[in-house]
C-alpha positions as CSV (number, residue, x, y, z in Angstrom):
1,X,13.6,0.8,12.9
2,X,10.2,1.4,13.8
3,X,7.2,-1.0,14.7
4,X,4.3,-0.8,12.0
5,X,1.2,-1.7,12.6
6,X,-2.0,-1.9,10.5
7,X,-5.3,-0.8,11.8
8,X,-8.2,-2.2,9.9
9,X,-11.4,-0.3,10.1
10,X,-14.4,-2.6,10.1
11,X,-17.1,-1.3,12.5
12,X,-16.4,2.7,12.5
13,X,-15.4,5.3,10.3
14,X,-12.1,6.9,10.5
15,X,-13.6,10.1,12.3
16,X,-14.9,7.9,15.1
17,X,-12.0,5.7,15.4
18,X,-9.2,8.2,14.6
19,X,-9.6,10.3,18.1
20,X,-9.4,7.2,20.4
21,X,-6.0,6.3,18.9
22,X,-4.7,9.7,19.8
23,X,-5.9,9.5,23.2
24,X,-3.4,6.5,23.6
25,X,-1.0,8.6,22.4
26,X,-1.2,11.4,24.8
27,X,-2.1,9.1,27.7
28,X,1.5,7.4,27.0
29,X,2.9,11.3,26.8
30,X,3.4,10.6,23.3
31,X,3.6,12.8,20.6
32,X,2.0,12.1,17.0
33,X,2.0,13.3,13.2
34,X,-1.3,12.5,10.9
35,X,-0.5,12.4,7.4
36,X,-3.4,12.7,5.3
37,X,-3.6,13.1,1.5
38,X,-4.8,16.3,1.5
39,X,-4.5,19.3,2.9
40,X,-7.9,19.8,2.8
41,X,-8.4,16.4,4.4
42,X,-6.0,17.5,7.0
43,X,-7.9,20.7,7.9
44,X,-11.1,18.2,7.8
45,X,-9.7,16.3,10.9
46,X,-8.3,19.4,12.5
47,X,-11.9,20.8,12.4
48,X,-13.2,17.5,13.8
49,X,-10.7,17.0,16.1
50,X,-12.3,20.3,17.8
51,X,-15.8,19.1,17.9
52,X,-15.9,15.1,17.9
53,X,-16.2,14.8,22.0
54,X,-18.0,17.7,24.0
55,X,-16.3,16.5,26.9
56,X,-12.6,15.9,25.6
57,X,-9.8,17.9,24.8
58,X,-7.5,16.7,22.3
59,X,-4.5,19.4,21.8
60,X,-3.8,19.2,18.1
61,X,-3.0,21.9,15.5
62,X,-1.5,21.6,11.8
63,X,-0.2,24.2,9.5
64,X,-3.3,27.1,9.5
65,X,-2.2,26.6,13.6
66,X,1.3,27.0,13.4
67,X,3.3,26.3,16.3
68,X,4.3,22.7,15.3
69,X,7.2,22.4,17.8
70,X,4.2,22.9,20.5
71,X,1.9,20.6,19.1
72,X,1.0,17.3,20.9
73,X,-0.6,15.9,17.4
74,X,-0.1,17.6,14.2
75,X,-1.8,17.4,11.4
76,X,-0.4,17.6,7.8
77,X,-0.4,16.2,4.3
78,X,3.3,16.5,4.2
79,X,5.8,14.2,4.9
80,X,7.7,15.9,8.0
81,X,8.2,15.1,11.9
82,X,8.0,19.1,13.0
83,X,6.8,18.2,16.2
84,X,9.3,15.3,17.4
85,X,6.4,12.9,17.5
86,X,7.4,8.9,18.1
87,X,4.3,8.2,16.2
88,X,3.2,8.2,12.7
89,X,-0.1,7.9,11.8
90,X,-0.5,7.0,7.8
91,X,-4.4,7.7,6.5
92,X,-5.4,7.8,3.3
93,X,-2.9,5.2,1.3
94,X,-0.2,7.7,2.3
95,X,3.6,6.1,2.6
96,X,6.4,8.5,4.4
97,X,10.4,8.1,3.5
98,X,11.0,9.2,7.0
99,X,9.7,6.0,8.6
100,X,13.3,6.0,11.1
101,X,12.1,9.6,12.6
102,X,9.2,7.2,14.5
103,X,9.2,4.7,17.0
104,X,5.8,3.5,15.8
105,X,3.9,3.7,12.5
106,X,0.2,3.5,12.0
107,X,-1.2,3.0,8.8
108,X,-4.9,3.1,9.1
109,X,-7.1,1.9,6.3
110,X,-11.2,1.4,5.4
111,X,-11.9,-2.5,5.2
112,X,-14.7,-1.3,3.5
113,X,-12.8,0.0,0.4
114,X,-11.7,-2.8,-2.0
115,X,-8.7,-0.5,-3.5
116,X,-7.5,0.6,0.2
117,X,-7.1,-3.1,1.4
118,X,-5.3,-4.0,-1.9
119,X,-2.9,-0.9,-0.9
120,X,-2.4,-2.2,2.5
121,X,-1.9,-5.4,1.6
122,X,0.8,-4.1,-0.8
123,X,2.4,-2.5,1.4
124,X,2.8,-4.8,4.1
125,X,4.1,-7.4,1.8
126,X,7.0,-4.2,0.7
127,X,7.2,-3.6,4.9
128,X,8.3,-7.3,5.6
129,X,10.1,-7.4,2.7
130,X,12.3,-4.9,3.9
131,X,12.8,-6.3,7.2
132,X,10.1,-4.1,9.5
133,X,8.1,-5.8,12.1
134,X,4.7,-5.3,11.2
135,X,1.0,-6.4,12.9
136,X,-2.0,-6.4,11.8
137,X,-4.9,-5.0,14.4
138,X,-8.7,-5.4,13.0
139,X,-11.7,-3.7,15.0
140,X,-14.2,-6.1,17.0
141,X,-17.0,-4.8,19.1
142,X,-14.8,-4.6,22.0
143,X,-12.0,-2.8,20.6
144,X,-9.0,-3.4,18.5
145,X,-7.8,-7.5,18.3
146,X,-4.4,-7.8,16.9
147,X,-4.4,-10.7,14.2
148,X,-0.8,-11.1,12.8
């Protein structure tokens, strides 16, 4: 059973904030899977992914790439684990129904968006409810502060 975790964006936007959490990923030599709820809003990120640090590489691809298996971080808007990741990241009010394919799941939301809190807060309540552990992380000016 995975570890959940909400991230709360309070200070950036998801673009900003979005990156930096896959660096962890890859500097732990994980692997990771966004969902988005899109595929437009998945080729969005894949496109920014390319251009938001001149002086980082972030391997990623998604399904205009092809090569999941050899991806590092895919990007998709369906709910799959092609490239083995551990992690899960949720965007977007997405849910998956493969939550047991991760170690950990990410569900990142806008704490400026009244009707994305009331999701999260939804679904946390259904995450504990069915046994999960689940914490909450909200962004400070130094960096992500885990809460609950």
């Amino acid at each position: 059973m995975p570890e959940i975790r909400f991230y709360h964006l309070e200070r950036t936007s998801l673009d900003a904030a979005l990156p930096k959490l896959l660096e962890r990923c890859l500097e732990r030599d994980w692997r990771a899977v966004v969902l988005a709820g899109s595929p437009e809003r998945a080729e969005a990120l894949n496109g920014h992914l390319w251009t938001y640090n001149d002086r980082a590489f972030l391997p990623h691809g998604s399904e205009e790439d092809g090569y999941a298996e050899h991806q590092p971080v895919w990007l998709t808007a369906r709910d799959e684990n092609p490239n083995r990741a551990q992690v899960l990241f949720l965007l977007d009010g997405m849910t998956s129904d493969n939550l047991g394919l991760f170690e950990l799941v990410c569900t990142v939301f806008d704490g400026r968006d009244a009707a994305a809190v009331e999701a999260a807060r939804r679904t946390w309540r259904e995450y504990r409810e069915n046994g999960f552990t689940v914490t909450y992380w909200r962004q400070t000016e130094s960096g992500w502060q885990q809460q609950a």
